[in-house]
N, C-alpha and C positions, 0 to 999 in steps of 0.2 A: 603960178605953180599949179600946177595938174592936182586932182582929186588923190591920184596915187602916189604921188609924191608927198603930196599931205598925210596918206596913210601909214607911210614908210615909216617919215621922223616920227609920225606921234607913238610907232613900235618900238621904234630904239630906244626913245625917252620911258617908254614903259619900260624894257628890259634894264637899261640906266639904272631907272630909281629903284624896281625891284632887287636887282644883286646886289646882297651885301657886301661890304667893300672891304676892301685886302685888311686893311688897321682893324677893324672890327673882328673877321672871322680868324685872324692872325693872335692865340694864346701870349698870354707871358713868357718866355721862355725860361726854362729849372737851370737857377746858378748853379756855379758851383756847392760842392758840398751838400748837397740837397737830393731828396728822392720823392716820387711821386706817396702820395699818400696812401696807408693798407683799404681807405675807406674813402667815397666821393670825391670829389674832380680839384686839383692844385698839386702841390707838393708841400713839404717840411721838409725842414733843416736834419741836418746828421745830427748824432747824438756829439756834445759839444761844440756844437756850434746855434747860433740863436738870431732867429730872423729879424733885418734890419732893412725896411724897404722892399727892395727886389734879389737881396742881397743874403747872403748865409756869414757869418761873422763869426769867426773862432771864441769861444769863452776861456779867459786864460783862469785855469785849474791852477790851484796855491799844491805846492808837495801836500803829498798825503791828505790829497781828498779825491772825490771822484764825482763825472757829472751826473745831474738828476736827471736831464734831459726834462727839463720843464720850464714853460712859456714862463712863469713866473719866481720870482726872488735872484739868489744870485745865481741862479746855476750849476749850483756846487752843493758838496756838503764835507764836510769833514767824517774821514774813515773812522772806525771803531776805537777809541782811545787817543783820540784825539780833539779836542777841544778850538772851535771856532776865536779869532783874536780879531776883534776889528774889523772882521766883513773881508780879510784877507791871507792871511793867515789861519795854520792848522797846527797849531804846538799840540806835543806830546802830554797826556794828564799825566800826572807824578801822583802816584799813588803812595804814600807814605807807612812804614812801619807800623804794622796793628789795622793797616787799612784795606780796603778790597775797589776796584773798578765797578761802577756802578752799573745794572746791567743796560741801561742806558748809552755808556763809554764815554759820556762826557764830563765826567764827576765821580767825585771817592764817597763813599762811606767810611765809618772807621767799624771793626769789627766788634763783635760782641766782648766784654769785657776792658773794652777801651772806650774815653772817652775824646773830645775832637777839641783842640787848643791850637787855635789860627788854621795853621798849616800842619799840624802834627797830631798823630794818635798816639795820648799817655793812658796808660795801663792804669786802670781805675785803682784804687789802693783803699782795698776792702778791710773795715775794722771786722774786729772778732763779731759774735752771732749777730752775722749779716749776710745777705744775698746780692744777687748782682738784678736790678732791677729790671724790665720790659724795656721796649719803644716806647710804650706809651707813657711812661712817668717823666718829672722833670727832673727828680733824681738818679743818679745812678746807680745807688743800692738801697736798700730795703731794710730794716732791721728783722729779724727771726721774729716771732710770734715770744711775747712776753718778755720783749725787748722795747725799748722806747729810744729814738732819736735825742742823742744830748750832743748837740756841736757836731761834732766830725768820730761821735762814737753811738755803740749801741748798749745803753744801761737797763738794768732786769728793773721791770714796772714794779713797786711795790702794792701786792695786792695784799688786804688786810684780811684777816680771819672772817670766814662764814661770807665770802667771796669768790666772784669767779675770774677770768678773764671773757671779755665777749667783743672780743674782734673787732671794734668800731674802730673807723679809722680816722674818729674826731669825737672830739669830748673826753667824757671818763671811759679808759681803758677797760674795765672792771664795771661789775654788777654784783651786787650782794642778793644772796642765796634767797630763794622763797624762806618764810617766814622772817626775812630780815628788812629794815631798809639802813637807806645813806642816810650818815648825818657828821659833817665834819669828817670825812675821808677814813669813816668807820663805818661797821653794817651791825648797827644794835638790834635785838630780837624785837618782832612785836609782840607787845603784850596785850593778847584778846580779854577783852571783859566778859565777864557772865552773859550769860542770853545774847552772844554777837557769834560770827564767823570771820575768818580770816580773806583778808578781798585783797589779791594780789595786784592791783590796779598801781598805775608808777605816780600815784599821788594822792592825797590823803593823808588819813590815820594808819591802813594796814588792816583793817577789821570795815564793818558793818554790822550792824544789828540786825535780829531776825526779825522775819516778821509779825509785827502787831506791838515792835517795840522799837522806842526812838532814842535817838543819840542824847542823851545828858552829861556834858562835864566829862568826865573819864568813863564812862561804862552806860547803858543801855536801861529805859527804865521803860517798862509795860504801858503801852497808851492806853487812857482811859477813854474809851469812845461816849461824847453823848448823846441824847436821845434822835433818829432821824439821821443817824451818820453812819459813817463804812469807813473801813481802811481805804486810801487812794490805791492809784496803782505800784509803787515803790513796796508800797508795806510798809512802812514807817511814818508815818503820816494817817489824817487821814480828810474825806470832808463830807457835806451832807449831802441827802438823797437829793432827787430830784424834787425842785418845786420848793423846795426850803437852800436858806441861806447863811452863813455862818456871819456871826455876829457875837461878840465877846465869849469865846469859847461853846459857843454854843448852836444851833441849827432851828433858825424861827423861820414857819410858813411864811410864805410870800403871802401877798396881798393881793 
C-alpha cells in the first residue's frame, strides 16, 4: 500500500471517529401530551397528566376536584367544600345547623353561640346572669360579674359587710375594705393601738408601731435604748454602735 493510500484511510478514520453518531445527536422525542418547557432544554407533561419514563400518563381526577399539576403527591386536590376520603375520593363537607364552612373548605366550625356535639351544632342554653364565653375558654359561658359558677347556674357571691368584690378569677371572690381584714368569711375592723399606724400589708396584725417603739402583746411600748446603741433601721428595734456588741440587753466595747 502506497504512502497515499496510507493517508486516505487514516483521514476517513479520523472523520469516522470525530462525527458524532446519529443515536447520540438524535433527542428524545415529546410524547404525546407533553410541551416543551417555558425554561431550558426537555419538555413536561400537560397539566393532568404526569411523567412516567418517556411517557405522559393521564392522572385520573375523582369528581369535584381539579389538578395541581405537580411532580409530587396525588395530583389532585379536592375543590372548595369538599373534603378528601381515602386518597380517592372528594365527598361533599355537610355543614350542620348553627355551623359555618371553614375558610379552609374542608371542615365546619359551629358558630358563635353554639356549641359542637359529634356531628351537630346545639345552641348553648345560657342560664340567667350569664355570658356566652370567648374561643379561648373551655367553657361556654361565663357568669356576669358577682356571679359565681354553682353546677349548670350562675349564683350571686355573697360578699360580707365592709367588703368589695375584686375580680380574681381564683380564690376568694371578695376583699375586705382598707382598715378591715378576713377572718372566717368576714372583714372585722382593725384595731390600732396607741403609738402604731395602720399597715395595709395582706398579712400581719393590720398596724405597726411608730418609730422608736416596739410591738408588745396587743399595743406598742416606747423602746428603751441603752448606753452605745441606736434605733436599727425598721425603727422598732434597735442595736449598738460600732465597735461594741450587744450582750444581755446591753452594748459592751469589744476587746
Amino acid at each position: 500500500m502506497s504512502f497515499s493510500e496510507v493517508l486516505a484511510l487514516a483521514f476517513v478514520a479520523f472523520i469516522a471517529i470525530g462525527q458524532p453518531s446519529f443515536a447520540q445527536s438524535q433527542s428524545t422525542p415529546m410524547p404525546a401530551n407533553a410541551q416543551p418547557k417555558s425554561y431550558g432544554e426537555g419538555w413536561q407533561c400537560d397539566r393532568g397528566y404526569r411523567r412516567d419514563g418517556d411517557d405522559c400518563i393521564a392522572i385520573i381526577i375523582p369528581e369535584n376536584a381539579y389538578a395541581t399539576n405537580r411532580t409530587y403527591g396525588a395530583g389532585w386536590e379536592c375543590l372548595h367544600g369538599f373534603q378528601e376520603i381515602n386518597g380517592a375520593t372528594c365527598l361533599e363537607v355537610v355543614v350542620p345547623d348553627g355551623g359555618y364552612l371553614d375558610p379552609s373548605g374542608q371542615s365546619w366550625s359551629c358558630l358563635r353561640g353554639y356549641t359542637i356535639v359529634g356531628s351537630f351544632c346545639l345552641e348553648v342554653d345560657l342560664p340567667s346572669n350569664a355570658y356566652l364565653a370567648g374561643r379561648g375558654h373551655s367553657t361556654a359561658w361565663l357568669c356576669d360579674r358577682g356571679y359565681e359558677v354553682e353546677g349548670d347556674r350562675c349564683v350571686a357571691i355573697a360578699v360580707p359587710e365592709n367588703a368589695f368584690l375584686n375580680g380574681s378569677g381564683y380564690g376568694q371572690p371578695w376583699t375586705c375594705e382598707r382598715g378591715y381584714f378576713e377572718r372566717e368569711d368576714t372583714c372585722e375592723a382593725v384595731v390600732v393601738p396607741e403609738n402604731a399606724y395602720f399597715d395595709d400589708t395582706s398579712y400581719g396584725t393590720g398596724w405597726k408601731c411608730n418609730r422608736g417603739f416596739a410591738a408588745s402583746d396587743d399595743g406598742c411600748t416606747v423602746i428603751d435604748l441603752p448606753d452605745n446603741a441606736h434605733l436599727d433601721r425598721s425603727g422598732n428595734g434597735w442595736e449598738c454602735h460600732r465597735n461594741f456588741q450587744r450582750s444581755q440587753g446591753r452594748c459592751i466595747l469589744n476587746d
